[in-house]
SERO-4910 file (N, C-alpha, C, O; in steps of 0.05 Angstrom, whole numbers):
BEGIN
 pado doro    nc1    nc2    nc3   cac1   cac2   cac3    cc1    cc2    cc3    oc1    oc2    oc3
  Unk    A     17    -24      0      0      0      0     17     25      0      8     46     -9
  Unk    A     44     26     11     56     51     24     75     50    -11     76     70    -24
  Unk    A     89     26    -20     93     37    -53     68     42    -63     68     64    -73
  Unk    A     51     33    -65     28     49    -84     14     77    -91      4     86   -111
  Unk    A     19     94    -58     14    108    -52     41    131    -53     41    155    -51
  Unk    A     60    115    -57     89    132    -64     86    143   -100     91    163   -114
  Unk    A     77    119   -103     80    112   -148     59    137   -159     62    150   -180
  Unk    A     32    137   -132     13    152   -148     32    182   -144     36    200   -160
  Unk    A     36    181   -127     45    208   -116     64    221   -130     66    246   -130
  Unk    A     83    202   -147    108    207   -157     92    218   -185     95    241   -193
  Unk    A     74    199   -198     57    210   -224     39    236   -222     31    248   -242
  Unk    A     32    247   -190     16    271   -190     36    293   -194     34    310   -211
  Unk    A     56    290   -175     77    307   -185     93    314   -208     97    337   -217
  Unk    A    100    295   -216    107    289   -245     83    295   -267     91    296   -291
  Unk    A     61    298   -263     40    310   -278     40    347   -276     33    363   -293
  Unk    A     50    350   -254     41    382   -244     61    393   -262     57    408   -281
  Unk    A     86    379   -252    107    398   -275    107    393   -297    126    407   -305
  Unk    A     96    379   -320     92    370   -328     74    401   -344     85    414   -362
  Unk    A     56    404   -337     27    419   -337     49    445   -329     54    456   -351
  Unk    A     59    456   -313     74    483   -309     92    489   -324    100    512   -328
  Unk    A    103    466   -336    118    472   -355    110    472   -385    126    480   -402
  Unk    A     82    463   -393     76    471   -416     65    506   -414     69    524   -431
  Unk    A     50    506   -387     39    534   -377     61    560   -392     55    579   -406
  Unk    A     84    553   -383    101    566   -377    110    575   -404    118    599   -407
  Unk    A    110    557   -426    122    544   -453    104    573   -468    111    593   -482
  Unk    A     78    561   -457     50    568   -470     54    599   -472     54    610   -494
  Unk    A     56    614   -446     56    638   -432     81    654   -453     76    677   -459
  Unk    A    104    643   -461    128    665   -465    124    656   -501    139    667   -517
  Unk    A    106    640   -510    104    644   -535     82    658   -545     83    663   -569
  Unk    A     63    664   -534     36    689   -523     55    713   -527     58    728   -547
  Unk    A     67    714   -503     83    740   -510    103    746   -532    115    767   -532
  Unk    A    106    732   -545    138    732   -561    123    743   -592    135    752   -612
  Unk    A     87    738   -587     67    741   -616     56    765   -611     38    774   -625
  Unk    A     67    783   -587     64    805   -579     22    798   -568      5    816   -572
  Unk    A     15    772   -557    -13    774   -548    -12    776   -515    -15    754   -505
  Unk    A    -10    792   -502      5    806   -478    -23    797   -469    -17    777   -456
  Unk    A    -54    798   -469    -74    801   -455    -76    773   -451    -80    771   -426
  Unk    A    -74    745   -465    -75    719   -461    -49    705   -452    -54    683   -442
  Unk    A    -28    711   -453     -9    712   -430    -10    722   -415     10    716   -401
  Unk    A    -23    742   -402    -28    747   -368    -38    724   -363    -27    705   -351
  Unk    A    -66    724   -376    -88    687   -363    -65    675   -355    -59    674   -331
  Unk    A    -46    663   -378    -29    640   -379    -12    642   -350    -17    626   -332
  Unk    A      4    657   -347     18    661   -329     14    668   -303     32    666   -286
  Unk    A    -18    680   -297    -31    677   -276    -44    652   -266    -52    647   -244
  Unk    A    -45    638   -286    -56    606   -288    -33    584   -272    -34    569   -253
  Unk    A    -18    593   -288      7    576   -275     18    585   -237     26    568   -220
  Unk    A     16    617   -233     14    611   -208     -9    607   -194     -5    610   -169
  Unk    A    -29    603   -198    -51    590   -180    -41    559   -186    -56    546   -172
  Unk    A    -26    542   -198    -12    518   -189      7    517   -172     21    498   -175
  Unk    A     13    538   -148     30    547   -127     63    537   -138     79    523   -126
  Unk    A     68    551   -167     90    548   -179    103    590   -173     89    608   -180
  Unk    A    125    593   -162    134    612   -154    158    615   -164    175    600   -155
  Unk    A    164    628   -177    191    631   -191    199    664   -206    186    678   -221
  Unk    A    220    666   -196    230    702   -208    227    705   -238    226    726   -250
  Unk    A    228    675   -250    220    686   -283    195    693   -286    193    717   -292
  Unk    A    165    676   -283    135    665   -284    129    702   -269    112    717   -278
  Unk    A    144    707   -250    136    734   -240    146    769   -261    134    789   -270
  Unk    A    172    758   -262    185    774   -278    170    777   -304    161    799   -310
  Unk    A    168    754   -319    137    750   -352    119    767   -337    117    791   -343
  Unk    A    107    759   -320     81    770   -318     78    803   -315     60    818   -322
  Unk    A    102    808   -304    103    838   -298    111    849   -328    103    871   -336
  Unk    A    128    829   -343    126    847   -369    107    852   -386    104    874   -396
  Unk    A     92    833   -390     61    823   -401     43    847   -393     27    858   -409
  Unk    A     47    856   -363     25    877   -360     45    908   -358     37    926   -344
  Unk    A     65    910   -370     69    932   -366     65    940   -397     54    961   -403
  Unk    A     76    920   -420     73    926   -453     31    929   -451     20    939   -470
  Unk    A     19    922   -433    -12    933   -436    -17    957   -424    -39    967   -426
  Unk    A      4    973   -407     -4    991   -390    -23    997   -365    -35   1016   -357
  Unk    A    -18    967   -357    -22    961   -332      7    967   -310     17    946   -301
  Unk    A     21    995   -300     41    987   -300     41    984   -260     61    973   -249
  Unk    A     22    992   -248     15    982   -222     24    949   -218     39    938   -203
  Unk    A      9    942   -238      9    918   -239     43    908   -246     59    901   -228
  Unk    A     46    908   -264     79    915   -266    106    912   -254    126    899   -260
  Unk    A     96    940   -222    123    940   -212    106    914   -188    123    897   -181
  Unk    A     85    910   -179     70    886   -163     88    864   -166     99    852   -148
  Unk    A     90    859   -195    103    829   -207    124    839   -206    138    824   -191
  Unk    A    136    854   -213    173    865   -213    183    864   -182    206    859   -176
  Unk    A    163    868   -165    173    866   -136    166    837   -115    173    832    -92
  Unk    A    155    824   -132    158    799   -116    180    777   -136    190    756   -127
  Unk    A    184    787   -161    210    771   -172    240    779   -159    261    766   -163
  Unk    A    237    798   -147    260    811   -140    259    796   -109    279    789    -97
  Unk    A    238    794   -102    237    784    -77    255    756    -77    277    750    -67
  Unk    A    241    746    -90    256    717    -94    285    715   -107    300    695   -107
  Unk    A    292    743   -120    319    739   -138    335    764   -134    346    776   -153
  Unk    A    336    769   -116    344    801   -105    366    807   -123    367    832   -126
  Unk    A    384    795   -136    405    808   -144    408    797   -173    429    788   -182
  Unk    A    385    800   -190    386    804   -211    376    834   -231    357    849   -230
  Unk    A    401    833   -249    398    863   -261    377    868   -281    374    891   -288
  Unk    A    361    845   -292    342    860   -302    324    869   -294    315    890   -302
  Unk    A    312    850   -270    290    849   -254    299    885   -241    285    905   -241
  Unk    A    312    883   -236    319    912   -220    323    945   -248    323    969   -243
  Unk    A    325    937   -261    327    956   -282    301    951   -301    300    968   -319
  Unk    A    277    932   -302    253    939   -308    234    948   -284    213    961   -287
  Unk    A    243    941   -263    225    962   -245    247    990   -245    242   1003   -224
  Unk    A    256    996   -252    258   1025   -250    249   1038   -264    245   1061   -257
  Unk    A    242   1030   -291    225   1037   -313    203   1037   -307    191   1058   -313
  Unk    A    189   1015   -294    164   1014   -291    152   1038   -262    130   1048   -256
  Unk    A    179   1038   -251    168   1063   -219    169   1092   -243    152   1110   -240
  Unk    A    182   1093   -258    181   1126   -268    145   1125   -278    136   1143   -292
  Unk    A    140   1119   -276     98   1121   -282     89   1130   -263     70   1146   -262
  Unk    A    109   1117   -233     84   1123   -200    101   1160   -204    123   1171   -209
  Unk    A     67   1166   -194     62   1202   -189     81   1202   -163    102   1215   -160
  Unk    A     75   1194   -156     92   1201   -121    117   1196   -117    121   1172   -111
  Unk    A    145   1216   -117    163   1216   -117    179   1219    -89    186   1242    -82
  Unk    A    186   1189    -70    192   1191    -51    215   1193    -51    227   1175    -61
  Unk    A    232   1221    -36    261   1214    -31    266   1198      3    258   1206     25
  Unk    A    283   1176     -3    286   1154     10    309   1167     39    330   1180     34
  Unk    A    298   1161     70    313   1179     82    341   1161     76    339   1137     69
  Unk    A    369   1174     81    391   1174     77    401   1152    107    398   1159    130
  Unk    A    413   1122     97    415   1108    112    445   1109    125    461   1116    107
  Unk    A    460   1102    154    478   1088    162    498   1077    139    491   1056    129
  Unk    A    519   1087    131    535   1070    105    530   1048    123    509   1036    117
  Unk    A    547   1033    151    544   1003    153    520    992    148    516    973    133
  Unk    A    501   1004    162    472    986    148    463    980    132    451    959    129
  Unk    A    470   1010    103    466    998     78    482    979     64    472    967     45
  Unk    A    515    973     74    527    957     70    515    931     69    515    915     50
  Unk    A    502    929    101    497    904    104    479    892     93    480    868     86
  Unk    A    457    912     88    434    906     76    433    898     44    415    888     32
  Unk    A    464    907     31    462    905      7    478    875      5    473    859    -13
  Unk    A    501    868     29    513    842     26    490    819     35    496    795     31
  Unk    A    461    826     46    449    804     55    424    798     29    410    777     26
  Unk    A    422    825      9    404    815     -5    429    807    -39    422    804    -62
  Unk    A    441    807    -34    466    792    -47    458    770    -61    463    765    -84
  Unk    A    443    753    -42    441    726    -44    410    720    -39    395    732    -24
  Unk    A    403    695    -57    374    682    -51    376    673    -17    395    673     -2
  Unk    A    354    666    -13    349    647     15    359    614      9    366    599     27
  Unk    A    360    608    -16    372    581    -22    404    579    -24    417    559    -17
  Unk    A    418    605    -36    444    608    -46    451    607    -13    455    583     -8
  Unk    A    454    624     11    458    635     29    452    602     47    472    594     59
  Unk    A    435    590     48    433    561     58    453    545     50    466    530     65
  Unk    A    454    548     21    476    523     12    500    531     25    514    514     35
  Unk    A    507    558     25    536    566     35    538    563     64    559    565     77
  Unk    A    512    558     72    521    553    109    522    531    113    533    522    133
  Unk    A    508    511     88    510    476     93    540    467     89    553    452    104
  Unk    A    550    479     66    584    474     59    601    476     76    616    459     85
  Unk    A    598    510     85    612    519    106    610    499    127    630    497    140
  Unk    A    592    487    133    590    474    159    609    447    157    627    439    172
  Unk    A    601    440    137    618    413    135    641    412    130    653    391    136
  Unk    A    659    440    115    688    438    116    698    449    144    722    450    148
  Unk    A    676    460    169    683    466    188    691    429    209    713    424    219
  Unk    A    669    413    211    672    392    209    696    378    201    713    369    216
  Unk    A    696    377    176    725    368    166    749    380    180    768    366    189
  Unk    A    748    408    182    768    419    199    779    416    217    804    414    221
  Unk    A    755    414    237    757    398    261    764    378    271    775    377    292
  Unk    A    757    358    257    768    336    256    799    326    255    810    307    266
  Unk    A    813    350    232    835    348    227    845    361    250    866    351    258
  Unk    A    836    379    263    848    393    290    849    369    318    867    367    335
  Unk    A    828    355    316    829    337    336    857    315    336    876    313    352
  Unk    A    852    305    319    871    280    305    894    280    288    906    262    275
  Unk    A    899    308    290    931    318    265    948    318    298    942    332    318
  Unk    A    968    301    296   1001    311    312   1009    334    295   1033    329    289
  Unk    A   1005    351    286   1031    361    276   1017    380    277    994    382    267
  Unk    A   1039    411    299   1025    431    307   1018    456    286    999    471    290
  Unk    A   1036    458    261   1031    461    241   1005    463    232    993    484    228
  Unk    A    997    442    227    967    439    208    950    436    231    927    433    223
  Unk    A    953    436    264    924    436    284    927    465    283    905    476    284
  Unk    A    945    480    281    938    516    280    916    518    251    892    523    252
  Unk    A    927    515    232    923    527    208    893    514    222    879    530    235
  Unk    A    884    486    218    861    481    221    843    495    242    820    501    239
  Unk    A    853    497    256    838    521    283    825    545    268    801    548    263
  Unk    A    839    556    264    828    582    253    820    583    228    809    603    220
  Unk    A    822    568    217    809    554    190    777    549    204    759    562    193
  Unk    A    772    537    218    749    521    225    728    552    244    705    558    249
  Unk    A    748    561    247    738    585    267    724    598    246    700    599    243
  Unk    A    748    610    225    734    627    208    700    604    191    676    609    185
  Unk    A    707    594    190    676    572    173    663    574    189    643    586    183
  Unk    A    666    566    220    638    570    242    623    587    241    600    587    248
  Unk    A    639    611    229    636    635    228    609    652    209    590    667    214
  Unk    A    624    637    182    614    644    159    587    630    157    566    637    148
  Unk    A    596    607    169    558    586    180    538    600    189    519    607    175
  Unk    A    541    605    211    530    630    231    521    647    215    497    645    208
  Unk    A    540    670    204    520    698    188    505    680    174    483    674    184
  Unk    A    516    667    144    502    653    120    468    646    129    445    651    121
  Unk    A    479    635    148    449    621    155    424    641    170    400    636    172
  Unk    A    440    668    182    425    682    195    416    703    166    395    716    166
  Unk    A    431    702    148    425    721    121    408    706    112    392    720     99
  Unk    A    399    678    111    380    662    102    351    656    113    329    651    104
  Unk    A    366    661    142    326    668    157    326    695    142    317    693    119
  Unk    A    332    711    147    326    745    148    313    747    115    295    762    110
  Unk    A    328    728     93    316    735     61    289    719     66    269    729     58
  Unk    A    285    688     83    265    678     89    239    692    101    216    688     93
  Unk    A    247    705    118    234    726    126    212    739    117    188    740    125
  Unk    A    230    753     94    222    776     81    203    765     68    180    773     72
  Unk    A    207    744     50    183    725     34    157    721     55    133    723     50
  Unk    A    170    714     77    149    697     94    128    721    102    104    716     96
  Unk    A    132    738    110    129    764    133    106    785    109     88    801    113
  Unk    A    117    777     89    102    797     66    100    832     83     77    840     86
  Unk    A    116    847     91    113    870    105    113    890     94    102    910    103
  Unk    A    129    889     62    118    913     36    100    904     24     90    882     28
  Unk    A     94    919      8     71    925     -6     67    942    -30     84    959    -36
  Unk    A     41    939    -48     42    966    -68     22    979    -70      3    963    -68
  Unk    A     13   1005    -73     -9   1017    -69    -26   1009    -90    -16   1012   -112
  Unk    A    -46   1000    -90    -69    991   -114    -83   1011   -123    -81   1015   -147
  Unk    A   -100   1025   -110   -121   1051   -121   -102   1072   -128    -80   1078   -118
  Unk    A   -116   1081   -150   -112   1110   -161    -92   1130   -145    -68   1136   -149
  Unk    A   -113   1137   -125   -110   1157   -101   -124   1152    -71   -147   1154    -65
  Unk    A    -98   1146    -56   -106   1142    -21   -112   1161    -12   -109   1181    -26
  Unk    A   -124   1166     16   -114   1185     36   -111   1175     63   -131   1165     73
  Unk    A    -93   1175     73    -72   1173     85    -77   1178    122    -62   1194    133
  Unk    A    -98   1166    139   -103   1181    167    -85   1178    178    -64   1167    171
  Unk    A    -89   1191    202    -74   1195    230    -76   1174    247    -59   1167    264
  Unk    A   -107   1158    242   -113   1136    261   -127   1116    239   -126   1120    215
  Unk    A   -137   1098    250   -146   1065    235   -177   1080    241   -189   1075    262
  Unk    A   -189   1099    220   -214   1110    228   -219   1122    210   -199   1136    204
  Unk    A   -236   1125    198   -250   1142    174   -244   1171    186   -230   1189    176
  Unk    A   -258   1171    207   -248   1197    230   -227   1209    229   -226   1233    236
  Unk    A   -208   1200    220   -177   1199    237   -173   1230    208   -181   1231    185
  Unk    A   -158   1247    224   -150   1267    198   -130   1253    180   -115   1235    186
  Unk    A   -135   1272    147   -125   1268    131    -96   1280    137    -90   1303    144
  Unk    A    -75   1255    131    -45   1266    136    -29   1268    112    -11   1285    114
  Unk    A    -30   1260     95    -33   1256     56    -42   1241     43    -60   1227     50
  Unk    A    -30   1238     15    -50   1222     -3    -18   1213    -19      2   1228    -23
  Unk    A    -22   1189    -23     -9   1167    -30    -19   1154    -64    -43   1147    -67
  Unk    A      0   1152    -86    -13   1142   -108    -14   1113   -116     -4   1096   -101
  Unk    A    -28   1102   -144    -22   1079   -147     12   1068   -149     28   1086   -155
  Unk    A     18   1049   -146     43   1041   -158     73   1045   -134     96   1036   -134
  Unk    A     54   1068   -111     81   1066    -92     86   1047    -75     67   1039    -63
  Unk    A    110   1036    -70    126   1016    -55    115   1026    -26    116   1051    -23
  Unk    A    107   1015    -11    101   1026     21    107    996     45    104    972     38
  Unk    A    116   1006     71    124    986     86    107    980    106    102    999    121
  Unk    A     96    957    110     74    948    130     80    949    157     94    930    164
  Unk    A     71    975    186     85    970    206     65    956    231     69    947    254
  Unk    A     43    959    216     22    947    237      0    945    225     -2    948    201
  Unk    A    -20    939    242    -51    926    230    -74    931    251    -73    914    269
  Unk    A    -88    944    252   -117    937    263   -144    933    248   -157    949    235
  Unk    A   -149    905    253   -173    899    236   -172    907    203   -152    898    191
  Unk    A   -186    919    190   -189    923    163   -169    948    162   -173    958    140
  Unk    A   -146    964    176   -140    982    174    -99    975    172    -90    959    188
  Unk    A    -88    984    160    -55    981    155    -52   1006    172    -66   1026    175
  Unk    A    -21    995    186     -1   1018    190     20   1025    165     38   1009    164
  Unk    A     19   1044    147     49   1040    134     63   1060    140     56   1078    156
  Unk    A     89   1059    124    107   1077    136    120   1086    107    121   1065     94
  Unk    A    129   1105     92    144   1112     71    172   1124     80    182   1136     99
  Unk    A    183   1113     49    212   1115     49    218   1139     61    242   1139     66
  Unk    A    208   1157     67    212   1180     78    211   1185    104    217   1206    115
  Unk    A    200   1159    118    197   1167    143    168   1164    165    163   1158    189
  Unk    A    147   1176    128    118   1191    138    104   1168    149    113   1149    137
  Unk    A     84   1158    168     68   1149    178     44   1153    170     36   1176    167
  Unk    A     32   1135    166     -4   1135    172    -20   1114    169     -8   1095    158
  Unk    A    -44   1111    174    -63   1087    160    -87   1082    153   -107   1087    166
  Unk    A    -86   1069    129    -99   1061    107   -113   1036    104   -105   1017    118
  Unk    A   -133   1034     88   -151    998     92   -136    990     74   -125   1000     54
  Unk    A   -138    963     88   -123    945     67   -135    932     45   -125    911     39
  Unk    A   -157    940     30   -160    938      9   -149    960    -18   -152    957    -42
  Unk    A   -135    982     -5   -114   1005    -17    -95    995    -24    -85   1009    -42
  Unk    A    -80    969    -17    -56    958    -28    -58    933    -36    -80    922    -39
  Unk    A    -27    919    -41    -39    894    -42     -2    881    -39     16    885    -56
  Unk    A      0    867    -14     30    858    -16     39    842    -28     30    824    -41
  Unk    A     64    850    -22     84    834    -41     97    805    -45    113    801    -63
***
């Protein structure tokens, strides 16, 4: 029973990709005949088969920006980037696609080390950053080993601090791998969906107007009450908005 139930399992899966990969096939030759409106379907089709990938997102964001959907656009340009932070097209078609958003935030001016760090941790996927703490770990292992069991004081130094520095590199790697995990997991940005927001002081129809916010801007999720967001802009500004005004990333 427990192979039978392996064999079917192995054919459902092997069916799915199977099916995502014609999706996929289907979707970039739609676009390539310049039919942009039936490759959205296509490529929206394929992720409701919980298939997630920086290309399937990256298509889709091109698909709706050649229609002038470009909300839509940087939406898909910012969750491919999510998953592929350090690729240059993905990052040079959303910059094309942000010159459309009305609202021109200048970004407050960060800490050089922070932005350092922030730029060495999105460097890397959550998968790349894993593999390098799985390696690292095991030539630390190896290291060790050789430190235990080498006579020769020679090679138990070198291995010492050899093994030190890998412990080392394990540690961040893996802590840069929750933190990109995170970010996927946590969904805490976002993009503005309507036209034109306005922007309260409180989670209240009540609450005064503090500004107005357009479609297409990047905004950071800092809290939540009921149907109401806290966000925060690159600038600093505070306020909140229903969350049917955005839609994250």
């Amino acid at each position: 029973m427990k192979r039978l139930l392996n064999t079917i399992l192995a054919i459902l899966v092997t069916a799915t990709l199977f099916a995502q990969t014609d999706l996929l096939q289907k979707g970039n030759e739609l676009y390539a005949k310049d039919e942009f409106k039936q490759a959205i379907d296509v490529y929206n089709q394929l992720l409701m088969t919980n298939l997630e990938s920086p290309e399937v997102y990256f298509n889709l964001g091109n698909a709706y920006y050649k229609t002038g959907q470009y909300t839509q656009s940087i939406l898909n340009y910012e969750r491919a980037k999510l998953l592929s932070p350090d690729d240059e097209d993905i990052d040079f078609n959303l910059q094309v696609a942000n010159q459309h958003v009305v609202d021109s935030i200048q970004e407050l001016p960060g800490v050089f080390i922070v932005r350092w760090w922030d730029s060495l941790v999105n460097s890397q996927t959550t998968d790349s950053w894993a593999i390098i703490s799985l390696i690292s770990f095991i030539l630390f292992l190896t290291l060790a080993g050789l430190y235990f069991f080498s006579r020769t004081g020679d090679i138990r130094r070198i291995a010492f601090w050899s093994a030190c520095f890998l412990i080392t590199v394990t540690l961040f790697s893996w802590s840069f791998a929750a933190r990109q995990k995170g970010r996927m997991v946590n969904h805490s940005f976002a993009i503005v969906m309507q036209p034109t927001v306005t922007v309260k002081s409180s989670p209240s129809e009540k609450g005064t107007n503090l500004f107005v916010v357009h479609e297409g801007l990047k905004v950071k999720i800092t809290d939540q009450l009921g149907d109401w967001l806290e966000i925060k802009l690159a600038d600093g500004n505070k306020g909140w908005l229903l969350t049917e005004s955005i839609e994250r990333i």
